[in-house]
TORGU-74050 format. One record per residue (C-alpha): residue number from 1; residue in one letter; y negated, x negated, z negated. Coordinates in Angstrom, 3 decimals. Example, Ala and Ser with C-alpha at 12.3 -4.5 7.8 and 13.67 -1.06 7.14 Angstrom:
BEGIN
<1, A, <4.500, -12.300, -7.800>>
<2, S, <1.060, -13.670, -7.140>>
This chain:
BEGIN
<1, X, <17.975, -43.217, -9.711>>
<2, X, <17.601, -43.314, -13.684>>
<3, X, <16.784, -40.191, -15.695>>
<4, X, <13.856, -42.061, -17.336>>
<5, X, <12.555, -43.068, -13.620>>
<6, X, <12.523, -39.458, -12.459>>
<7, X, <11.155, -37.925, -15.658>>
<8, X, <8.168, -40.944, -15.104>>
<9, X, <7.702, -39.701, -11.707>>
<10, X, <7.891, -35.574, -12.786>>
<11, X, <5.050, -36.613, -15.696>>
<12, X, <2.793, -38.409, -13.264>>
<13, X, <3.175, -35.382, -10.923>>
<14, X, <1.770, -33.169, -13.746>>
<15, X, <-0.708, -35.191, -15.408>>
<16, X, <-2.226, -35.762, -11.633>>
<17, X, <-2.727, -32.474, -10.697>>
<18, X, <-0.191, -31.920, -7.679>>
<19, X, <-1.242, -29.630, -5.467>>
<20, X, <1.755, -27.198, -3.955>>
<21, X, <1.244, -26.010, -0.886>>
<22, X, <2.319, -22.184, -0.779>>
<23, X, <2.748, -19.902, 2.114>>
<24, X, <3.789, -15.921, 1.993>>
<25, X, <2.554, -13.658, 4.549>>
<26, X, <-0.943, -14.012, 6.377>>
<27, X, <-2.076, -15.728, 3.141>>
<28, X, <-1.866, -19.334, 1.994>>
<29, X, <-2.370, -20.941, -1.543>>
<30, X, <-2.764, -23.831, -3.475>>
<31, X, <-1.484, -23.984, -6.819>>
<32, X, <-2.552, -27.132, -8.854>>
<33, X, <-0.859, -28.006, -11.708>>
<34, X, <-1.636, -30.052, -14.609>>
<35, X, <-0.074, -30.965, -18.153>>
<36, X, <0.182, -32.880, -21.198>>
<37, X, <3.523, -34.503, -21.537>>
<38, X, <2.879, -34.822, -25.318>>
<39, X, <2.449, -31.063, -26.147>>
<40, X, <4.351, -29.750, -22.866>>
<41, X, <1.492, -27.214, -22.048>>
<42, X, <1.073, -26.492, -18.042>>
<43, X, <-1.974, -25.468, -16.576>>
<44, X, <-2.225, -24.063, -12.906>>
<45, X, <-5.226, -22.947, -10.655>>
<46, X, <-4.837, -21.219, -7.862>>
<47, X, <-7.074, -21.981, -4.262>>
<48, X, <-6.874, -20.090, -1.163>>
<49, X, <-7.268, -22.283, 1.878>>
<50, X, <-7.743, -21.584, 5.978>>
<51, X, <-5.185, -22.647, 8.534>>
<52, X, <-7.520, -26.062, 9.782>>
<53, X, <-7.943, -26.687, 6.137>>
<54, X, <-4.861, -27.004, 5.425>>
<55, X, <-4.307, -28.974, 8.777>>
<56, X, <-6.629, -30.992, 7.682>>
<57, X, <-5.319, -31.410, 4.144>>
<58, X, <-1.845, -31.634, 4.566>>
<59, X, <-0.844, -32.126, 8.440>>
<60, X, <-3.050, -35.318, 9.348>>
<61, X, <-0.416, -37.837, 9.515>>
<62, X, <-2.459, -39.969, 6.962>>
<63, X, <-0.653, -42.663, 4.724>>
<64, X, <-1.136, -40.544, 1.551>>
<65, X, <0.815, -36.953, 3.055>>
<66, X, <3.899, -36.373, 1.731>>
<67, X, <6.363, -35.029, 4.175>>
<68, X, <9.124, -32.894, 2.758>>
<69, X, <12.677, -33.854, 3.449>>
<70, X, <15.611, -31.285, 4.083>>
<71, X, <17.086, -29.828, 1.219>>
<72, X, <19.117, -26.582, -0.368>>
<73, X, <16.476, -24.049, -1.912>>
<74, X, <16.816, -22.556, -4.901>>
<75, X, <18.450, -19.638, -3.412>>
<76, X, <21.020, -21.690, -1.428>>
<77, X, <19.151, -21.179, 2.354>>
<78, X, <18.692, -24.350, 4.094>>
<79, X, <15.011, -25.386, 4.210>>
<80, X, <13.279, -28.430, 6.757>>
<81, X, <10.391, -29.628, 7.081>>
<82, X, <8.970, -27.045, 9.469>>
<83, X, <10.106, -24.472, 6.888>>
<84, X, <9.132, -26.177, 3.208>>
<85, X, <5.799, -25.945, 0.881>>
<86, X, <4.142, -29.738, 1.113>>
<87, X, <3.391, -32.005, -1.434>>
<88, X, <-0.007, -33.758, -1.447>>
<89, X, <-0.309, -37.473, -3.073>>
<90, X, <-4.269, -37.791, -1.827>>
<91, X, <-5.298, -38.447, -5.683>>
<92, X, <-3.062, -41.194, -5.765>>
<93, X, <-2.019, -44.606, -4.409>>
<94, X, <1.863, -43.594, -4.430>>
<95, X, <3.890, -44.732, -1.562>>
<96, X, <5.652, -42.330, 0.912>>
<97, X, <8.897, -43.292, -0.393>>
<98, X, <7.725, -42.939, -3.829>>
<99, X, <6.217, -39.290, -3.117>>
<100, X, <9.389, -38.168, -1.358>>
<101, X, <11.273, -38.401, -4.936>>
<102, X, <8.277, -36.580, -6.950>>
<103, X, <8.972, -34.060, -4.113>>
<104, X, <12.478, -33.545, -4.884>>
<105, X, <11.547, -32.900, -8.430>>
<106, X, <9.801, -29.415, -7.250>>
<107, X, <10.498, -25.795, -6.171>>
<108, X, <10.655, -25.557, -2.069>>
<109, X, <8.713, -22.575, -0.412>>
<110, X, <9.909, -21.091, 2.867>>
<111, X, <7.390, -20.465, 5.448>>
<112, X, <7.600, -17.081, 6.686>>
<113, X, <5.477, -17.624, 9.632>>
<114, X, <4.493, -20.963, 11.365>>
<115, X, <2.177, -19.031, 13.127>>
<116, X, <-0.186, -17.845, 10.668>>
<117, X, <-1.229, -21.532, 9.568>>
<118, X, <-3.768, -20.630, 12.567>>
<119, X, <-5.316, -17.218, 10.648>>
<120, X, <-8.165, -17.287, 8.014>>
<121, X, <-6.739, -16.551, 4.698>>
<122, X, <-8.656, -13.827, 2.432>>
<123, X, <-10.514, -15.753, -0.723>>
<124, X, <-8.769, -14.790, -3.924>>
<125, X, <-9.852, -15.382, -7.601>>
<126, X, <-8.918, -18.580, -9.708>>
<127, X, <-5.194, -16.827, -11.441>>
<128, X, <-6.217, -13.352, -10.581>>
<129, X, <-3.800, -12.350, -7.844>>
<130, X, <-1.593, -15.422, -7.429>>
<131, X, <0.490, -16.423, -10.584>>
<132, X, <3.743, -18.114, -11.276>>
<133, X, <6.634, -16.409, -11.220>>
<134, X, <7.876, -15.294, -15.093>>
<135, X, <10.136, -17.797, -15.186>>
<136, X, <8.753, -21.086, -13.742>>
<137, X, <6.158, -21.742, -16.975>>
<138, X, <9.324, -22.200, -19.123>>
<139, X, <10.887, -24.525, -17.122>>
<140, X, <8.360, -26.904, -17.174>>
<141, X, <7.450, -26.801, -20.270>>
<142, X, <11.396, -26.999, -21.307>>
<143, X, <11.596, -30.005, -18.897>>
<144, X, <9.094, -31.844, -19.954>>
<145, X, <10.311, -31.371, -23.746>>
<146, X, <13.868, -32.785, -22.770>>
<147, X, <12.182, -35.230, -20.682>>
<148, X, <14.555, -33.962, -17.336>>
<149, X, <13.614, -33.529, -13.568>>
<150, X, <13.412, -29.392, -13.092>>
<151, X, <13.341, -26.968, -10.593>>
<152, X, <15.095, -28.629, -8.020>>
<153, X, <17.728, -25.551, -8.137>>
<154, X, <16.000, -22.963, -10.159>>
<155, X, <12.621, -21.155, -10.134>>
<156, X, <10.684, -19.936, -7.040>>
<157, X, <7.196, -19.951, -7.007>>
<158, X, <5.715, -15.682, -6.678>>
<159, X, <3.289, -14.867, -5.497>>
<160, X, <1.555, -11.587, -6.374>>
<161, X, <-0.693, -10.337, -3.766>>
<162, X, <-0.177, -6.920, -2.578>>
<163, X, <-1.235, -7.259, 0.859>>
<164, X, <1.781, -8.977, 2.145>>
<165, X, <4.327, -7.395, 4.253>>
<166, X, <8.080, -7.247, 4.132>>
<167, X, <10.541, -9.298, 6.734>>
<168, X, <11.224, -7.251, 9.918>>
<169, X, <14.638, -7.143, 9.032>>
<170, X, <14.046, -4.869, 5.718>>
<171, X, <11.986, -2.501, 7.923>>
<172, X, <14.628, -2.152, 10.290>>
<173, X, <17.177, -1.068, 7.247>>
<174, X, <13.930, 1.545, 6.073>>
<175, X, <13.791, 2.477, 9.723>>
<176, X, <17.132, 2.967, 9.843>>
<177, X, <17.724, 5.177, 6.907>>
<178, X, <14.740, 7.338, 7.796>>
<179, X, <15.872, 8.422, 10.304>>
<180, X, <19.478, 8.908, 10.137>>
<181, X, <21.689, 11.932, 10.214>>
<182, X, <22.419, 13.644, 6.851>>
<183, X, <25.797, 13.202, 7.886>>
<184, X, <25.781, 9.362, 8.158>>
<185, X, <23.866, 8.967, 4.504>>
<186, X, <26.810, 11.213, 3.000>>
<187, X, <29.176, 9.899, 4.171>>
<188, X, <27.852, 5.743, 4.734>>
<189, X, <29.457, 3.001, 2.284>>
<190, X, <26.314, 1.222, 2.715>>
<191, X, <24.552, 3.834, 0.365>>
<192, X, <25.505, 3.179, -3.083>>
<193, X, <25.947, 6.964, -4.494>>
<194, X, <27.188, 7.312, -8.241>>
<195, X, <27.530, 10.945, -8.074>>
<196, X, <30.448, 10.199, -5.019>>
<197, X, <31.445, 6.782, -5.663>>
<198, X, <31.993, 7.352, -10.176>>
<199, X, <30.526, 4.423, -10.785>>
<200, X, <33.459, 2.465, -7.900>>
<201, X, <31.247, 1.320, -5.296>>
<202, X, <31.587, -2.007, -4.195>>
<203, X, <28.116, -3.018, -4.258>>
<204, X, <27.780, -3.062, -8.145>>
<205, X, <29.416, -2.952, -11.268>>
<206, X, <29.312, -0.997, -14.592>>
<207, X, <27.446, -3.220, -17.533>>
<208, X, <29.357, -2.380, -20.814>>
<209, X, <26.844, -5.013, -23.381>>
<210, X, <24.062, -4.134, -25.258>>
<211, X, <21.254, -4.440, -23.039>>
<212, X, <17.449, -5.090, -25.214>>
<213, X, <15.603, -3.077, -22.870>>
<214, X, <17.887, -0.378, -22.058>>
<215, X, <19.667, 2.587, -23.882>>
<216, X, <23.225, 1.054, -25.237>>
<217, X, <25.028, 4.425, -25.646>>
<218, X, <24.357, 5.464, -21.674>>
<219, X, <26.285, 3.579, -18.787>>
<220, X, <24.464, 1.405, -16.435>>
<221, X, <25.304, -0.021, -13.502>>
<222, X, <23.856, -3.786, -12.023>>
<223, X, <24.082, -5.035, -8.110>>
<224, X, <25.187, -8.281, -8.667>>
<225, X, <23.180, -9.848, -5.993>>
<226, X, <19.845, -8.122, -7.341>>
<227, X, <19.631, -9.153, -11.097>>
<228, X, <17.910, -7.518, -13.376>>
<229, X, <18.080, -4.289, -11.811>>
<230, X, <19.615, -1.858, -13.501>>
<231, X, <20.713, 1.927, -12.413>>
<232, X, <21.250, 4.588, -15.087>>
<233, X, <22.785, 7.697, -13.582>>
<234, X, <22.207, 11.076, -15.297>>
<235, X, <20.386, 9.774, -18.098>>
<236, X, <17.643, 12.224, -18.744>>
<237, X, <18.988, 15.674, -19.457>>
<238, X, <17.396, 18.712, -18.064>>
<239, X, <15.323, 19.346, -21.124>>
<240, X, <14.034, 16.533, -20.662>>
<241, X, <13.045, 16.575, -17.487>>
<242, X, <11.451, 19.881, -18.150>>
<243, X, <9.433, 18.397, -21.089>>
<244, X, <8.088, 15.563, -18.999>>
<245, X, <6.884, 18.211, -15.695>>
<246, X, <5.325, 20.273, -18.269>>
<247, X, <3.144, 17.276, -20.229>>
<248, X, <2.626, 15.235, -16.524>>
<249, X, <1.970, 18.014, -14.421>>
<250, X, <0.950, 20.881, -16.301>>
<251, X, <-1.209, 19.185, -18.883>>
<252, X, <-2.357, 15.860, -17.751>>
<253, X, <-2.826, 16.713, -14.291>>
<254, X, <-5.549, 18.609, -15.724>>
<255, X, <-7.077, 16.006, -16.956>>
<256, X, <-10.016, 14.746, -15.025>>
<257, X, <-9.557, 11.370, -16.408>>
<258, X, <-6.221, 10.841, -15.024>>
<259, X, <-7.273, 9.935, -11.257>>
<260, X, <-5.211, 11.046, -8.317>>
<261, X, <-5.001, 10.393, -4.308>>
<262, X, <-7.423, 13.864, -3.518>>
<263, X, <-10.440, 12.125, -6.139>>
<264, X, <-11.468, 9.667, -3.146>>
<265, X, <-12.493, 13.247, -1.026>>
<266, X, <-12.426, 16.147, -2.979>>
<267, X, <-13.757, 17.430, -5.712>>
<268, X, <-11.042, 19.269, -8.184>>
<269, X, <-11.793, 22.417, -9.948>>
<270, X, <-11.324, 21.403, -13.360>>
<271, X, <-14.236, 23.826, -14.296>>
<272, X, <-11.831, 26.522, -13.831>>
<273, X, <-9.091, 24.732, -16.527>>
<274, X, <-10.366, 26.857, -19.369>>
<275, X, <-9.186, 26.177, -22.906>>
<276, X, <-6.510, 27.370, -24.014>>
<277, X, <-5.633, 28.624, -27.843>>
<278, X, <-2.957, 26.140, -28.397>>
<279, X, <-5.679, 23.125, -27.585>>
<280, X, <-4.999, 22.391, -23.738>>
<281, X, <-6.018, 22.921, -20.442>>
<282, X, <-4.907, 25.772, -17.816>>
<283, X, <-2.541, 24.405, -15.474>>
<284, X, <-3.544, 23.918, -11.886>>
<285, X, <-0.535, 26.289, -11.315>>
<286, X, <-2.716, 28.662, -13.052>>
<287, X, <-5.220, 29.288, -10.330>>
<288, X, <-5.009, 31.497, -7.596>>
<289, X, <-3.943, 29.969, -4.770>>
<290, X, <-6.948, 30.077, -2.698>>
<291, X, <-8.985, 28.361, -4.985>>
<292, X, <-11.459, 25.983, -3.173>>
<293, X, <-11.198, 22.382, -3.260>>
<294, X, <-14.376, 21.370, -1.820>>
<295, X, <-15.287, 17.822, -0.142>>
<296, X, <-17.269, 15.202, -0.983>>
<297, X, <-18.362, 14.729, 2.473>>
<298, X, <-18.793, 17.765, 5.054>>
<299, X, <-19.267, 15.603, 7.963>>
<300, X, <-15.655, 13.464, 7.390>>
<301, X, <-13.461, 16.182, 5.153>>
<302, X, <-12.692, 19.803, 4.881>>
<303, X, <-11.982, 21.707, 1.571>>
<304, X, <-8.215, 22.335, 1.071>>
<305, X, <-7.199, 25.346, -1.193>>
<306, X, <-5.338, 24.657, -4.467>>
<307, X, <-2.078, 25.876, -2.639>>
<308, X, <-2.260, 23.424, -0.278>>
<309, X, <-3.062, 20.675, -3.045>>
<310, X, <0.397, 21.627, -4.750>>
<311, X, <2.268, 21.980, -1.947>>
<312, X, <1.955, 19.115, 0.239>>
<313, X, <-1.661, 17.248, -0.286>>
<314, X, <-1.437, 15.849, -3.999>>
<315, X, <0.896, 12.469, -3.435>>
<316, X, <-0.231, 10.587, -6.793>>
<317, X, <-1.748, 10.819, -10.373>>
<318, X, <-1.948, 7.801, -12.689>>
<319, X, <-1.993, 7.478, -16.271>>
<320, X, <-2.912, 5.000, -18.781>>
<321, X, <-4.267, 2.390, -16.860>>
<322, X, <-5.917, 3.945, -13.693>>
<323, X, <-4.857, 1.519, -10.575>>
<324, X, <-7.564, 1.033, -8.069>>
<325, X, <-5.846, 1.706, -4.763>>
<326, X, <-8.578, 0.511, -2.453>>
<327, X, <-9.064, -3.738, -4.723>>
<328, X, <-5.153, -3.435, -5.500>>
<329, X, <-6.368, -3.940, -8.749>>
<330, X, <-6.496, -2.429, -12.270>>
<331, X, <-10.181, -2.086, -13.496>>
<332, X, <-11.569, -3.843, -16.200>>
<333, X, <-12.754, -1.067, -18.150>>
<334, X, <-11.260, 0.610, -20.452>>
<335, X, <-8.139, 3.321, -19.345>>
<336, X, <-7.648, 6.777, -20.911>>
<337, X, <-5.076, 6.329, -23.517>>
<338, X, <-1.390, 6.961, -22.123>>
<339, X, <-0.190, 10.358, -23.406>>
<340, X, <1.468, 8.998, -26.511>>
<341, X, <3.866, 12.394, -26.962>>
<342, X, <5.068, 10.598, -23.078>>
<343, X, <5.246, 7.057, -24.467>>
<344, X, <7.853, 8.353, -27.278>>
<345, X, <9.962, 9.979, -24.803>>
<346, X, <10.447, 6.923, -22.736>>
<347, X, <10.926, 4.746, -26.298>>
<348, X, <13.854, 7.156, -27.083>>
<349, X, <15.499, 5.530, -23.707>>
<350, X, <13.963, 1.990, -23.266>>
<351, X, <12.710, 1.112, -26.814>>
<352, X, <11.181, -2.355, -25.992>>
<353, X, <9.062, -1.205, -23.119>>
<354, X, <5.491, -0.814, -23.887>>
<355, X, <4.132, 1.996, -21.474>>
<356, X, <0.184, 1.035, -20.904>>
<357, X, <-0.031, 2.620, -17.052>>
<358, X, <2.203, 4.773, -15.014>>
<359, X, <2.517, 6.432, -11.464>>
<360, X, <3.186, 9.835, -10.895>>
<361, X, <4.320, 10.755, -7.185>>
<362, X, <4.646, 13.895, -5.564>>
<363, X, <7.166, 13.996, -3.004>>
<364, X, <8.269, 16.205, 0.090>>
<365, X, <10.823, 16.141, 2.240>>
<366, X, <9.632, 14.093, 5.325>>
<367, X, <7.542, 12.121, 2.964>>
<368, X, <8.513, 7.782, 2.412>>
<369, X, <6.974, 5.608, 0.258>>
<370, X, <6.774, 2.211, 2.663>>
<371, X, <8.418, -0.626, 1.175>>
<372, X, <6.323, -2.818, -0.745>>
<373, X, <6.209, -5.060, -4.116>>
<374, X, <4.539, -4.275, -7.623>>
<375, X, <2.863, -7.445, -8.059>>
<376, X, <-0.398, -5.921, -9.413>>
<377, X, <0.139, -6.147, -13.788>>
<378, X, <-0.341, -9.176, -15.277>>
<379, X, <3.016, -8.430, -17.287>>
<380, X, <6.118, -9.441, -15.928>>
<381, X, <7.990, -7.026, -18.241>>
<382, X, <10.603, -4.401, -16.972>>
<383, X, <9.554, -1.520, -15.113>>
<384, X, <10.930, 1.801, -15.350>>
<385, X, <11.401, 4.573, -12.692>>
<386, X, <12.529, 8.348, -13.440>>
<387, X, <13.827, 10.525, -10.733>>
<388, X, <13.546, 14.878, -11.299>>
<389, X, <14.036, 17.438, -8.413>>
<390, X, <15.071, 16.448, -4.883>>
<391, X, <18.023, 13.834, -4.426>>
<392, X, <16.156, 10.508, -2.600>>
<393, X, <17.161, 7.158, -0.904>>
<394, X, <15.787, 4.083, -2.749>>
<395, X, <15.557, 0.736, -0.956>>
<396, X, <15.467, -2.673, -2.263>>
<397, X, <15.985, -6.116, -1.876>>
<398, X, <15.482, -9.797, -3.694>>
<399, X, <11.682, -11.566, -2.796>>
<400, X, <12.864, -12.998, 0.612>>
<401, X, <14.799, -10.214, 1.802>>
<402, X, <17.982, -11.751, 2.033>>
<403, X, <19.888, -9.272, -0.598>>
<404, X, <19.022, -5.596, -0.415>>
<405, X, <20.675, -1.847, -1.498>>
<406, X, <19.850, 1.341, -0.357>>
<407, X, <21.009, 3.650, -3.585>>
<408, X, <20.991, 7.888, -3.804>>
<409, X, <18.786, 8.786, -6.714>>
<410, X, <19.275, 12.317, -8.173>>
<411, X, <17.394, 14.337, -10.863>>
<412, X, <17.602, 12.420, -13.872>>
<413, X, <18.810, 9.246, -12.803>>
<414, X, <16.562, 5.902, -13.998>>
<415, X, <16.351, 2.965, -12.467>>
<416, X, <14.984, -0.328, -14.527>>
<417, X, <13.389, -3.367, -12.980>>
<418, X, <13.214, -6.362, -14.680>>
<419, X, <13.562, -10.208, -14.886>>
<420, X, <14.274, -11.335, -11.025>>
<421, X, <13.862, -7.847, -9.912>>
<422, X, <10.934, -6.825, -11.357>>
<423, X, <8.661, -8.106, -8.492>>
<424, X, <11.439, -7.295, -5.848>>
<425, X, <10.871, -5.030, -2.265>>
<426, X, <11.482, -1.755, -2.945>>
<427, X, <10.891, 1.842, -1.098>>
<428, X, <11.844, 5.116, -0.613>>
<429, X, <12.946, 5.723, 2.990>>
<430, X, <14.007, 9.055, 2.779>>
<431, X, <13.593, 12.511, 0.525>>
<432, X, <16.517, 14.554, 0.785>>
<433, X, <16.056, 18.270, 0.958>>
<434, X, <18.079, 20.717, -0.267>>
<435, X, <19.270, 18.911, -2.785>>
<436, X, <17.295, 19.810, -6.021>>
<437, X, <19.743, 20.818, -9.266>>
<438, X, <19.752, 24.198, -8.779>>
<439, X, <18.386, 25.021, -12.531>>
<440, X, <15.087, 23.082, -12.070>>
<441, X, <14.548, 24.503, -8.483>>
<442, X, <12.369, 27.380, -9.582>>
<443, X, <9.934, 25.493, -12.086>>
<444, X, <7.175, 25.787, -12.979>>
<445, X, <8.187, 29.554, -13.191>>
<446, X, <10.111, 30.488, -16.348>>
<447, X, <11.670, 33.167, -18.175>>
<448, X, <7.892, 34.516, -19.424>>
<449, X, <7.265, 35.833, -15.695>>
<450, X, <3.843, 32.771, -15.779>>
<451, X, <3.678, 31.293, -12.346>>
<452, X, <5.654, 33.206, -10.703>>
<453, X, <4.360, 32.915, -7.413>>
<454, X, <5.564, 29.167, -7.571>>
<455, X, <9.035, 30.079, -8.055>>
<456, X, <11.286, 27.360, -6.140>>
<457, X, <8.269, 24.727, -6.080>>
<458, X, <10.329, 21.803, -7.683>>
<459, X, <13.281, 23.033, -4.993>>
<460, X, <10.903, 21.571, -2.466>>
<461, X, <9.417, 18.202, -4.524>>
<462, X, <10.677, 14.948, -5.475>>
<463, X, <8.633, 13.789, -8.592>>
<464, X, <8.804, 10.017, -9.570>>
<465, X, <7.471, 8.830, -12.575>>
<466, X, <7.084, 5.202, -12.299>>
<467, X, <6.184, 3.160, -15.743>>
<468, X, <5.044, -0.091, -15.781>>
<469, X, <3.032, -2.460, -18.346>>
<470, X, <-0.300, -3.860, -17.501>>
<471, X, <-0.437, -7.142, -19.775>>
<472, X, <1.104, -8.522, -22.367>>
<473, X, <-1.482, -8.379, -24.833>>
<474, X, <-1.335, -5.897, -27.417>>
<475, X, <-4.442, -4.483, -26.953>>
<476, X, <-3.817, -1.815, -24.491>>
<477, X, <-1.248, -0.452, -27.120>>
């Protein structure tokens, strides 16, 4: 078959609006497509559509349904037709045969459940929560420039809804690691651990190249079967850390514009965060412990004291951009500002990210974070995550599942997710007590005798601070 014939046949598939069939989870999408071969610009819309409809669409054995026929993925797993995205040629008077090679010329999509063509899926918004993946938009456009059949080995098609759940298997590795002797995760090769390993562990190798989004003069390490993450052991020092619990926790938890998880029931005491002669806020730390946090609702909620907010009920604040937990969606208007004395710490280690939202989590021992995708910015740029205090267990794997790592964080260690990785499954299965560098374990108590009751609170915490950017326009800078 002719270049020029396939390139005819990958123009008339754009300029026609094929509609790709997409399955992931409960939820099912159509993405159309459309293009002008002459400036190389794609278009997509995105529909959600029922199990009959799409029976109806797609499955009724008319003359004009394309049927998909067995080919390699573009992750090398063997996909049939019970297990491939279909092609629709209903706008068209294209034979089979001739639909069967405009097929070939696009991405397959695994179905992860023949089962759920049956269930209703949720409406979604026209390009709101289903987009291509950051890679796929180039390809076409680059293919249609050079005039070559694409994707039949390269992109996938993501898709970002935060509802859908991860593959049995990768809860049985979360399961697994939750719940395993302290022994076994000491002492386990399947737990990639710097600190033990120097850097040696099978699983990945050390990255000596300048990297755009990461600090050249600090080593890195990259899993070769997860690209584009990237594992930085020991790169903030303990200043640092300090630095960033005292401007996170001291002063913008104090902040009532910064939201966190007790907002939805409680109502926080931030009368009681007087001024202070230096500009800021009293620290929640400040308050005596008994301090009443009183709820919103008597009938559903009772009021928690301020020492039980520190120690065990605060699991979240945001900044920047203020993520609405309940839509899985940021809000239209506009955030707080991002603490900007914050964003230059994180330029001083990742110059080229732009820091427009971030996640703050409060960990325990015998707390998880369940594993789960970021699929929520608009951005596809890198994400950034910074470990201080307790020692944790962080699992993730590639967007079917089929590569994952379990790695030990420590206290200082960063972790950067980005290109294929950036919308990967991650979690953390496990908190490690015990385990906190034994020179942060007392904070927030100093030398200066302030919050002294709190001595050895960090000994007991794992705090995350998890950066991410919103959108790529500028004007959230």
């Amino acid at each position: 078959m002719s270049s020029a014939y396939l390139f005819a046949r990958f123009a008339w598939a754009i300029l026609f609006k094929v509609k790709l069939f997409v399955i992931e989870g409960q939820r099912r999408y159509i993405i159309r497509l459309s293009g002008d071969v002459k400036t190389g610009k794609i278009d997509y819309k995105t529909e959600s559509r029922t199990g009959n409809e799409l029976k109806n669409l797609y499955g009724g054995g008319g003359s004009k349904t394309a049927t998909p026929k067995k080919r390699k993925s573009g992750q090398g797993s063997t996909v049939d037709q019970e297990n491939t995205a279909e092609l629709s040629d209903e706008d068209s008077d294209t034979s089979m045969e001739e639909t069967d090679d405009i097929w070939d010329l696009h991405v397959n999509w695994k179905r992860r459940d023949q089962e759920s063509l049956e269930e209703t899926a949720p409406g979604v918004g026209p390009d709101r929560n289903v987009h291509l993946a950051p890679d796929i938009e180039a390809d076409l456009n680059e293919a249609l420039r050079r005039g070559e059949a694409a994707l039949e080995e390269s992109s996938h098609i993501a898709l970002g809804d935060p509802e859908t759940k991860p593959s049995d298997d990768l809860r049985s590795v979360f399961k697994k690691w939750q719940h395993a002797p302290l022994q076994d995760i000491t002492e386990s090769r399947d737990i990639i651990d710097f600190q033990r390993d120097g850097g040696r562990h099978v699983g990945c190798v050390r990255v000596d190249k300048s990297l755009e989004d990461a600090p050249v003069l600090n080593e890195a390490y990259e899993i070769p079967n997860l690209p584009g993450l990237l594992i930085f052991p020991s790169l903030l020092p303990q200043a640092d850390q300090v630095a960033l619990l005292d401007k996170t926790i001291h002063r913008d938890l104090s902040n009532p514009s910064h939201q966190t998880n007790l907002h939805f029931h409680h109502c926080l005491p931030y009368d009681l965060l007087s001024p202070r002669t230096d500009g800021g806020r009293l620290s929640f730390f400040d308050l005596d412990g008994s301090t009443a946090l009183q709820p919103k609702d008597l009938t559903t909620h009772k009021a928690i004291t301020v020492e039980q907010m520190l120690r065990r009920k605060l699991r979240w604040m945001t900044l920047g951009g203020q993520y609405d937990w309940t839509r899985k969606v940021y809000p239209d208007e506009t955030p707080p500002a991002f603490p900007p004395d914050v964003v230059n710490m994180l330029k001083e280690y990742f110059p080229s990210i732009d820091p427009q939202a971030a996640i703050v989590n409060f960990y325990t021992p015998g707390d998880t974070l369940s594993v789960h995708r970021d699929v929520s910015e608009e951005s596809d740029q890198a994400l950034v995550s910074l470990s201080i205090g307790c020692d944790s267990l962080f699992l993730i794997a590639n967007y079917d599942a089929s590569e994952c790592a379990t790695i030990r964080l420590r206290s200082g260690d960063a972790v950067l997710m980005s290109g294929e990785s950036r919308f990967a499954w991650h979690g953390v299965p496990r908190v490690l007590s015990d385990t906190c560098p034994p020179d942060l374990r007392d904070w927030p108590c100093g030398g200066n005798g302030r919050f002294s009751q709190w001595r050895g609170w960090l000994g007991t915490k794992r705090i995350n601070i998890n950066v991410r950017q919103m959108m790529d326009s500028p004007a959230m800078k």
